[in-house]
Residue, then its C-alpha position, 0 to 999 in steps of 0.5 A: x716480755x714475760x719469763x714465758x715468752x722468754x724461755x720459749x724463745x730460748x728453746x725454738x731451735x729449728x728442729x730440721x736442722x739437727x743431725x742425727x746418727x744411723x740410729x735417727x738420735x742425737x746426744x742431749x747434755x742437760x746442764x744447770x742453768x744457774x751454775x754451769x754444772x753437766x748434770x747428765x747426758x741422754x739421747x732425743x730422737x726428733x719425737x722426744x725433742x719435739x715433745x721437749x719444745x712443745x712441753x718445756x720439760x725433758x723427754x728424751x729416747x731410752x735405748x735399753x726400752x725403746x720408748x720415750x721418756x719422760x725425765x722424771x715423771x717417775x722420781x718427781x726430779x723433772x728437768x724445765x728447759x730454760x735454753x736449747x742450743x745445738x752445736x757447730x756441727x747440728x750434731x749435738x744438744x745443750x739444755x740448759x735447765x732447772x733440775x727439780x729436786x736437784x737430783x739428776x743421776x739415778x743413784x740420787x747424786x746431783x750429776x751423773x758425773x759425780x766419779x773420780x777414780x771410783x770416788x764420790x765427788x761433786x761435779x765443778x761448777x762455775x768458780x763462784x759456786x766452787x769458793x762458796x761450797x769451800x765457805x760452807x764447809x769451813x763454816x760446818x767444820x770450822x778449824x783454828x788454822x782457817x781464816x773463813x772460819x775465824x770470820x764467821x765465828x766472829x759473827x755479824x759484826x766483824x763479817x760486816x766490817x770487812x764487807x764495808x772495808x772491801x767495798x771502799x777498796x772496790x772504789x779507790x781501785x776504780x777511781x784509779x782506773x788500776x784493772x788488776x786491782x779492780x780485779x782483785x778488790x771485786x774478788x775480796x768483796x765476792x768472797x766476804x759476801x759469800x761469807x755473809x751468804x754461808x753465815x746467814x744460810x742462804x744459798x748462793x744459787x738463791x742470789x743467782x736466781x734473782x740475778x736470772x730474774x732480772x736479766x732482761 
């Protein structure tokens, strides 16, 4: 099945089942298909998601103009569906999709909830994304108290080293069948490649597109 066919296949939700409010809408979350992150929440009416599943790209209904519109079209920070899924009730919209631009919000952050208590912070992503952001950061703000920036101030040599020594504790825990310590073994390896990651400035939403890439 080509990676087409597959997004379509995703996103053939049968559109007479949705629900829609006394206003004919119905509340759409467009989320990060790689990552987890909510970038956004709008309404469709049956019009804009019909144009959404016929064009694999985001349209939804603008209350304040009273017209379709397409997520984008203007800013270039278009949204490709990925997946579509309706919850329990009919009632409400997931997208999962890939934001072009990375830039949902208006005011130019990556989501719209981006607020807490009036400050500016990114919204959470999945736990993987969350420890890699905190790499990158000891890796751009590198302190003597902090091990990550010891570790890559090593360079290649000593960052390689530990990724073998994880590795080989990854097998040991496995050839004694010990579930938490498979656990946690897998995390330090997790972590020591995502250290290679940020060294190596490669984003790890790079390594979770060739995971979604193969996922058949």
């Amino acid at each position: 099945m080509s990676e087409t066919e597959m997004v379509s296949s995703k996103t053939a939700i049968p559109v007479d089942r949705i629900r829609y409010n006394e206003q004919g809408l119905v509340p759409a979350i467009a989320q990060d298909y790689l990552d987890g992150t909510v970038l956004m929440m709008a309404w469709m009416n049956a019009e804009s998601l019909q144009k959404t599943l016929e064009t694999g790209e985001c349209w939804y209904w603008s209350r304040s103009r009273q017209e379709l519109w397409h997520k984008g079209a203007t800013s270039g920070h278009l949204q490709k569906v990925r997946s579509l899924r309706y919850d329990c009730d009919s009632d409400c919209l997931l997208i999962g999709i890939e934001q072009i631009g990375d830039i949902a919000c208006h005011t130019g952050e990556r989501s719209c909830f981006h607020q807490i208590e009036g400050q500016i912070a990114a919204p959470p992503a999945d736990m993987l994304s969350q420890v890699f952001e905190v790499i990158c950061d000891r890796r751009d703000n590198p302190s003597e108290e902090s091990y990550t920036a010891r570790l890559i101030a090593g360079g290649d040599n000593k960052i390689l080293k530990k990724i073998g020594e994880e590795a080989a504790e990854v097998v040991m825990a496995c050839k004694d069948d010990d579930a938490d310590a498979i656990a946690g073994e897998v995390a330090d390896l997790f972590y020591h490649s995502m250290v290679a990651l940020a060294k190596h400035n490669v984003d790890l939403r790079e390594v979770y597109r060739k995971l979604q890439q193969r996922r058949r």
